[in-house]
SEPA-166951 format. One record per residue (C-alpha): residue in three letters; x, y, z. Coordinates in steps of 0.02 Angstrom, whole numbers, padded with zeros to 5 digits, always signed. Layout:
% residues N
ALAXYZ...
This chain:
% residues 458
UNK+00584-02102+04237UNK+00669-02172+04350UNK+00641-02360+04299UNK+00670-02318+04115UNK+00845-02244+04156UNK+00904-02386+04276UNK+00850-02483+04103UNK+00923-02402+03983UNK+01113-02390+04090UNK+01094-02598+04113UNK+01065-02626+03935UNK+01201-02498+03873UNK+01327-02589+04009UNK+01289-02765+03931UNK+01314-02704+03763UNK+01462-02625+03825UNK+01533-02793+03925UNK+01500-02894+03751UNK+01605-02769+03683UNK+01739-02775+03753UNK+01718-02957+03793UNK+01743-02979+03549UNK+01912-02851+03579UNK+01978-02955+03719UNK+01954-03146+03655UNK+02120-03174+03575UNK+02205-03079+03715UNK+02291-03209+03819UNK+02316-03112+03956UNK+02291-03250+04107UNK+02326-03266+04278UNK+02380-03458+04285UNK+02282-03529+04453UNK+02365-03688+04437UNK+02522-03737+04319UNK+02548-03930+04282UNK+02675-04008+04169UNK+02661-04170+04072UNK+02808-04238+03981UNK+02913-04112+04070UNK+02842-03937+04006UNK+02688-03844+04030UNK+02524-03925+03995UNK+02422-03818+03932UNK+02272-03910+03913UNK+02276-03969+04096UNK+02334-03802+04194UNK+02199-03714+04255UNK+02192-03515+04203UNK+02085-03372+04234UNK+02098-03250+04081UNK+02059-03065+04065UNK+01904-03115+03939UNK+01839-03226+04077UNK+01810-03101+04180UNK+01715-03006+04056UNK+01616-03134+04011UNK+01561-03187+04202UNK+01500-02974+04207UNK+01412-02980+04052UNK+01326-03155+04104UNK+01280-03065+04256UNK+01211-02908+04167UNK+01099-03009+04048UNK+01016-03105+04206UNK+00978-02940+04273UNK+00891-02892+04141UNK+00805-03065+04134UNK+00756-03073+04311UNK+00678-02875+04289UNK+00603-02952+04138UNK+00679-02825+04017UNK+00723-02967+03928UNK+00661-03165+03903UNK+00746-03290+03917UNK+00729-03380+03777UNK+00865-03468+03691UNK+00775-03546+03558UNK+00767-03638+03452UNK+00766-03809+03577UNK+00827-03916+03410UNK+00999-03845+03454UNK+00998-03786+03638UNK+00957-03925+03716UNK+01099-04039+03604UNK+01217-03894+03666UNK+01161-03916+03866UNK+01207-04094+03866UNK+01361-04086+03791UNK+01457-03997+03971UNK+01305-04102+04045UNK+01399-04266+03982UNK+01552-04193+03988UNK+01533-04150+04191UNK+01508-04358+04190UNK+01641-04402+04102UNK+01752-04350+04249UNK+01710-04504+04358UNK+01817-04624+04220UNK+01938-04478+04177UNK+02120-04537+04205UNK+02156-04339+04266UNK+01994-04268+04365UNK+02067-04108+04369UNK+02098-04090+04162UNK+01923-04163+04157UNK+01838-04023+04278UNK+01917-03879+04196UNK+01886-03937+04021UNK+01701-03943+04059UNK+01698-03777+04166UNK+01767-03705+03977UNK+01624-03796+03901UNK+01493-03744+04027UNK+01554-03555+03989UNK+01542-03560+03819UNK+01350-03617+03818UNK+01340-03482+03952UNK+01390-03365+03807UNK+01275-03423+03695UNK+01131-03418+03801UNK+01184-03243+03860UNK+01194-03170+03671UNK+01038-03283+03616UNK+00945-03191+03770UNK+00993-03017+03717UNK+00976-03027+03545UNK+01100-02886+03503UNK+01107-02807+03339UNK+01183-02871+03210UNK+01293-02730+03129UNK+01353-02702+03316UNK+01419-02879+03351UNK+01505-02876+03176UNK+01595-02703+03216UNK+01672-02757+03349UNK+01721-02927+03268UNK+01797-02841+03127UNK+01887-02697+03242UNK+01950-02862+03352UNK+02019-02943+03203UNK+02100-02774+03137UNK+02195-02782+03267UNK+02251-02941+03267UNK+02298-02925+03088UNK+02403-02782+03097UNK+02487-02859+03261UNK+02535-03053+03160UNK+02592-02950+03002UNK+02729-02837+03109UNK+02765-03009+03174UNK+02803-03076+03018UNK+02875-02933+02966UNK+03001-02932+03129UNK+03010-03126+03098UNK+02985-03122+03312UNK+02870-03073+03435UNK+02848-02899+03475UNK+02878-02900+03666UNK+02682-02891+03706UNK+02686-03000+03838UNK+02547-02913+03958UNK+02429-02949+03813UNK+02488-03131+03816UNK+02581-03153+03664UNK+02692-03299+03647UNK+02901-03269+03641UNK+02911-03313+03449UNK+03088-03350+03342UNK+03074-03428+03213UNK+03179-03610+03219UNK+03137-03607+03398UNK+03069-03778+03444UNK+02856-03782+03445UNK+02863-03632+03355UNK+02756-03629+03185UNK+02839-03579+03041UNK+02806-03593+02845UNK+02944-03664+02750UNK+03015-03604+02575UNK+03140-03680+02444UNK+03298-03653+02576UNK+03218-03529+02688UNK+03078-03514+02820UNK+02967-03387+02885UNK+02889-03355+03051UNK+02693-03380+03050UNK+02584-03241+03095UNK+02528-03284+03257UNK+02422-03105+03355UNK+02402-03135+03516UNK+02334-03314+03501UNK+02414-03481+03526UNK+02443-03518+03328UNK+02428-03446+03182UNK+02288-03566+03137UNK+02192-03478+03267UNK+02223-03343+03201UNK+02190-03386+03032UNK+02021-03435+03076UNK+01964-03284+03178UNK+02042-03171+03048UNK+01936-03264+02906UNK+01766-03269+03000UNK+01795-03083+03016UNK+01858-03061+02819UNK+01699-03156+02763UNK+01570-03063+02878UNK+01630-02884+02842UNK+01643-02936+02659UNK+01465-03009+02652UNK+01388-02878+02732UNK+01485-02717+02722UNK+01532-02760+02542UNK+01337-02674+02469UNK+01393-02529+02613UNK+01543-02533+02507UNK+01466-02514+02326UNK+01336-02393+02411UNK+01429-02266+02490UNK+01568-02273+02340UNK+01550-02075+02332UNK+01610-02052+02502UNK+01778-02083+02499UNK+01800-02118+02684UNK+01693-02251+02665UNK+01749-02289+02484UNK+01932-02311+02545UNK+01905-02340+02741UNK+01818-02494+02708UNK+01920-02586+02600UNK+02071-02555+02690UNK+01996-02637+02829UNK+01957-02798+02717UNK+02145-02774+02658UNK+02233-02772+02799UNK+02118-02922+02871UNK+02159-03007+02713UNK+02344-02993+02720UNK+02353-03038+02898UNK+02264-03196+02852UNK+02377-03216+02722UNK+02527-03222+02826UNK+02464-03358+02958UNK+02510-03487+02809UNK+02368-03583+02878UNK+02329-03729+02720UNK+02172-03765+02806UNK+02110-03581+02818UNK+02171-03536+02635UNK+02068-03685+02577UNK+01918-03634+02701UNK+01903-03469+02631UNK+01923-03517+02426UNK+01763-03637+02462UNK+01631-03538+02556UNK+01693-03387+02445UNK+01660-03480+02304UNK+01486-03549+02377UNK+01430-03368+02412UNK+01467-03315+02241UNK+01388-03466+02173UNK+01226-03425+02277UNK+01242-03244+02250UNK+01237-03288+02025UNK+01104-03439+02056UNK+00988-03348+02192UNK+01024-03154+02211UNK+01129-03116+02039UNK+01073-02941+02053UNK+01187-02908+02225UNK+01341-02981+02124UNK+01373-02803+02035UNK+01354-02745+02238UNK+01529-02879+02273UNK+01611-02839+02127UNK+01747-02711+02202UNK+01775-02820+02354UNK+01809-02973+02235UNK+01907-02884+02111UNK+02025-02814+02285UNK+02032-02999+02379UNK+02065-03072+02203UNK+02212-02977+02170UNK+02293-02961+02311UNK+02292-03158+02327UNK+02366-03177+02145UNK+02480-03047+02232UNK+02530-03112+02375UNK+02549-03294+02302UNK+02660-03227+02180UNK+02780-03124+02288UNK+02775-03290+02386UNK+02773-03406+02273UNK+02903-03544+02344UNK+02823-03547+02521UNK+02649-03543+02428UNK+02695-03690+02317UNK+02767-03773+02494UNK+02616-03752+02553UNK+02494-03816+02418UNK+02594-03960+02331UNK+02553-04113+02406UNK+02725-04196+02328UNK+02834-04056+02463UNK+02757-04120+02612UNK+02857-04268+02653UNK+03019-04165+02650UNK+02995-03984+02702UNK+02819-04020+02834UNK+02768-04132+02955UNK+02603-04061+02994UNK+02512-04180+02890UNK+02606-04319+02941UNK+02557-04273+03135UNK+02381-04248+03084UNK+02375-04420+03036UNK+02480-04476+03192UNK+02364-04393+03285UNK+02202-04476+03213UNK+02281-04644+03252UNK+02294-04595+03416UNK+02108-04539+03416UNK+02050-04717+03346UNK+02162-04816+03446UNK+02104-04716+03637UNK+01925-04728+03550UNK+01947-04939+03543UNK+02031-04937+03715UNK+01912-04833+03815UNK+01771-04950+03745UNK+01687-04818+03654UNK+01651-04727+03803UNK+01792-04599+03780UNK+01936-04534+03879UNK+01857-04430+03984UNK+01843-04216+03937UNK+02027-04145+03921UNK+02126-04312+03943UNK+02144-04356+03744UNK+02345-04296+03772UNK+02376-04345+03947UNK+02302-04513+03894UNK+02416-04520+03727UNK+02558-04488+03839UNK+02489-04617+03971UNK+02423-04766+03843UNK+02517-04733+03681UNK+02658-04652+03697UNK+02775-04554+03807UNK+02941-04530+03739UNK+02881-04367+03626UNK+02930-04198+03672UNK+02801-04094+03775UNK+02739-03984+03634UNK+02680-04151+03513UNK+02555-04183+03642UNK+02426-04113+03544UNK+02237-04160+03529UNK+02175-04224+03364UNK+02160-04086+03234UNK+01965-04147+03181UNK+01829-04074+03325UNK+01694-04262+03288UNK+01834-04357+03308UNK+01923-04285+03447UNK+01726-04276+03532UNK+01741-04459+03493UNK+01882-04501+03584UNK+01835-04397+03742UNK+01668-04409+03763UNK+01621-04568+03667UNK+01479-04628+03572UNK+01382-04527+03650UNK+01458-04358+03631UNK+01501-04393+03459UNK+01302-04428+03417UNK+01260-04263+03504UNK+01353-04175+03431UNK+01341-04227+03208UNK+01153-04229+03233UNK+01157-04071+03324UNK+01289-03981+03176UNK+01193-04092+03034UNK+01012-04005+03087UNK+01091-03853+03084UNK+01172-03861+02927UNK+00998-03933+02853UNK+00897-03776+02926UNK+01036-03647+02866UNK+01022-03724+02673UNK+00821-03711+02690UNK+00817-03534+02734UNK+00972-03479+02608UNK+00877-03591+02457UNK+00713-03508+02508UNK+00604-03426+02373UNK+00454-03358+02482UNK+00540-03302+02618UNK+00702-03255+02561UNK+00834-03220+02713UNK+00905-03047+02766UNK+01088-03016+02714UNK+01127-03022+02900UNK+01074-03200+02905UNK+01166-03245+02728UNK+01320-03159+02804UNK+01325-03279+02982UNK+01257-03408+02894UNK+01416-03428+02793UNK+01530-03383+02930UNK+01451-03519+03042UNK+01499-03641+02898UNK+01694-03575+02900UNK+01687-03623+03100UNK+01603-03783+03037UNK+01721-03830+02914UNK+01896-03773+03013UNK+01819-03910+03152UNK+01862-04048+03025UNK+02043-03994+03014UNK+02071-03915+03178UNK+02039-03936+03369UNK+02046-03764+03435UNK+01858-03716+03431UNK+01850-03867+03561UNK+02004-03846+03657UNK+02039-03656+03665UNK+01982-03505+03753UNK+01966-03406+03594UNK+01906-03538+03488UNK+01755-03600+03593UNK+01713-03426+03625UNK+01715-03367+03438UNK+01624-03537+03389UNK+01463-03489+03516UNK+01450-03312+03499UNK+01439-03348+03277UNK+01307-03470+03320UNK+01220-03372+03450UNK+01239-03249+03310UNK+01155-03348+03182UNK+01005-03392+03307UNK+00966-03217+03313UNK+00971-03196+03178UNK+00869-03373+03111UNK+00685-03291+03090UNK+00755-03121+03011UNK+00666-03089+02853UNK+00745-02988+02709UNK+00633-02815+02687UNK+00566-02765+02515UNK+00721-02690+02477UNK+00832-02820+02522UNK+00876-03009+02432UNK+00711-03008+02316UNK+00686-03151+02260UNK+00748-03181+02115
C-alpha cells in the first residue's frame, strides 16, 4: 500500500511539474546571473539567466529519474534514428567552445541546448497523455492571447513586469510594430521577446486544439458549454495570433491548414463534416480581421510595400550574408555555439545599434554558421528522417494513425517550417523548449494506432 501510494504521489507531482512547466514557458520571469553588453546595450544572447521555467524544468527532470531509477518508468527515448542526432548536437556544441571567440556565450548556449534534450528525454520517458499535454498548451496560449491583444489594444505594455514582459511603445526604438498607410500599430507581443514568438506558440496551439478538439467540437455540439466554450478558446487564440502581424506565421498557418484539409478530403474525407464549424469560424474571422485591417494587411502581404514602409526583409537578407560570409571565414567549422552576433559585431561589422545584432532568421543556416559542417549535417538528416517517417505513417492505408498523432504531426511541421524563417526555436528559452516538448510529443505518440472507431481507412 504503501509502495503504490509513494507511486502514485511521484507520478501525480511530475505531471504536475510538466504542468506548470507548458503555463510558465513564455513567462520571462529571470533572475539575470550575469549581464553583458555588446555594442553598448544588453546582450541578450550572451548574459547568462536563470528563469522561473528553469527551475521547473530541473524538478520535473528530477521527478522523472526517480521514477526511472524505482523503475516505475523506462528509460527509453526511442526511437535512436532521432535521439542520438539530438545528443550530439549540445555534444558538438560543448566542443565548439574551444574555437569560440566568447567561451562564456558558447557555454551557456550549449547548457540551453543540453536542457532542452533533457526535456525531451524527460517527456519521451514519461510518455504523458496526450489530451493532458495539449490542455495545458492550449490554456498556456489562452493566456498569452488575451495578454498580446490588451496590448494591442493599449498600443503599450501592460506593466507586467514580474512576469517578464518587455516595456513596449510603439515608435520606441527595437520595438516591433506593423505599419499601415500613415499609421502604425504595436505588435502583440505576451510575455515573450517578439511577437513572432508569439505568433508561433499561439499557432502550434491554434492548430493542435483545432485538430484534435475540433471532432470534440462537432460531438458535443448539444452541450452548449462545450458547443460555445470551445470555440471561444480557438477564437481568442486566433485573434491573438492575428495581432502579432507575424508574415511568416500567417503564411505558416494558411499552408499546413491547407495540407490538413487536403489530407483530411484525399485520406479521411469522412472527418471533414467533423472540421466544418471550426473552418467555417477561423475562415471568417480571417476575412474579418483582414478586412477591418486591410491597409496594415496589404503592408504586410504586398511584396511592392516592403522597400518603403519595412525593413524586416531587407535585414533578413542582411543577416544571411552575414551567415555565409562567418560560414567562409570560420572555414566551415562555424563560429562557435552563441557567437553568430558577437562575431558579426567582431568580423563584419560594428557600427550597428545594439538591438540589429540579431542571429540569422533561418535555424540550418544559422546551425551552419555556428556549428559548421558538421552541425548543419546533423541536423537536415536528422529533420529530413523525420519528416520522411511522419509522411509514411500519415499516407498509411493499413495502419492508419490516431488523430493524436495527425494532430502533432502537423504541429511538428509548423515548428519545422517557422525554423526556415526564424531563429528563436534555436536561440530562445521558449522556443527551444516548445520545439522539444512537440517532438517529444510526436515520439509518443509515433507507434499510436487509430482504434476501430477512429481515421478508418478510407
Amino acid at each position: 500500500m504503501k509502495r503504490f501510494i509513494s507511486f502514485f504521489t511521484l507520478e501525480r507531482g511530475a505531471y504536475f511539474l510538466l504542468a506548470l512547466f507548458v503555463l510558465l514557458l513564455p513567462i520571462q520571469t529571470r533572475l539575470i546571473l550575469l549581464r553583458r553588453t555588446l555594442a553598448g546595450g544588453f546582450w541578450e544572447y550572451g548574459s547568462v539567466s536563470l528563469f522561473i521555467s528553469d527551475v521547473v524544468l530541473v524538478m520535473f527532470l528530477v521527478a522523472v529519474g526517480i521514477l526511472v531509477s524505482k523503475k516505475q518508468r523506462a528509460f527509453n527515448p526511442s526511437p535512436r534514428w532521432i535521439t542520438v542526432p539530438l545528443v550530439l548536437l549540445p555534444v558538438l556544441s560543448l566542443i565548439s567552445v574551444i574555437w569560440a571567440s566568447d567561451r562564456i556565450a558558447a557555454l551557456w548556449a550549449t547548457y540551453r541546448l543540453f536542457l532542452g534534450v533533457l526535456l525531451y528525454v524527460g517527456v519521451a520517458t514519461l510518455r504523458p497523455r496526450f489530451s493532458f499535454l495539449v490542455m495545458w498548451l492550449v490554456i498556456s496560449a489562452y493566456l498569452q492571447a488575451f495578454i498580446g491583444l490588451f496590448q494591442f489594444l493599449n498600443q503599450s505594455s501592460l506593466g507586467l513586469r514580474l512576469l517578464g514582459e518587455s516595456p513596449l511603445a510603439a515608435g520606441e526604438p527595437g520595438v516591433a510594430i506593423a505599419k499601415g498607410v500613415g499609421e502604425y500599430f504595436l505588435r502583440a507581443y505576451g510575455i515573450l521577446p517578439h511577437p513572432n514568438v508569439l505568433a508561433g506558440f499561439l499557432l502550434v496551439a491554434l492548430l493542435l486544439a483545432t485538430v484534435y478538439l475540433g471532432p470534440k467540437v462537432f460531438a458535443t455540439f448539444r452541450d452548449k458549454r462545450f458547443a460555445i466554450g470551445l470555440p471561444f478558446i480557438v477564437m481568442v487564440i486566433f485573434t491573438g495570433l492575428f495581432f502579432t502581424f507575424s508574415r511568416s506565421a500567417w503564411l505558416t498557418g494558411f499552408l499546413i491548414f491547407l495540407l490538413f484539409f487536403l489530407w483530411l478530403w484525399f485520406r479521411k474525407r469522412e472527418l471533414v463534416k467533423q472540421y466544418q464549424l471550426i473552418f467555417v469560424l477561423l475562415a471568417m474571422s480571417a476575412l474579418l480581421f483582414a478586412v477591418i485591417f486591410r491597409d496594415v494587411v496589404a503592408v504586410r502581404v504586398d511584396p511592392s510595400g516592403y522597400h518603403v514602409t519595412d525593413r524586416s526583409l531587407v535585414d533578413r537578407v542582411m543577416l544571411t550574408e552575414r551567415a555565409l560570409a562567418l560560414v567562409r571565414e570560420s572555414n566551415y567549422r562555424g563560429v562557435g555555439a552563441g557567437n553568430f552576433t558577437n562575431a558579426t559585431f567582431a568580423r563584419i561589422d560594428s557600427s550597428l545599434p545594439p538591438w540589429e545584432y540579431q542571429p540569422a532568421h533561418n535555424v540550418p543556416l544559422l546551425i551552419l554558421a555556428e556549428l559548421g559542417v558538421t552541425g548543419f549535417v546533423i541536423w537536415i538528416v536528422c529533420m529530413l528522417g523525420l519528416v520522411v517517417v511522419m509522411v509514411k505513417r500519415l499516407l498509411s492505408r493499413l495502419s492508419p494513425p490516431s488523430l493524436e498523432f495527425a494532430a502533432v504531426s502537423f504541429a511538428l511541421l509548423v515548428l519545422l517550417f517557422l525554423s526556415l524563417f526564424d531563429h528563436y526555436l534555436w536561440t530562445l528559452k521558449a522556443g527551444q523548449g516548445l520545439f522539444f516538448l512537440i517532438l517529444a510529443l510526436w515520439i509518443v505518440n509515433l507507434d499510436r494506432r487509430a482504434p476501430n472507431s477512429e481515421l478508418r481507412p478510407s
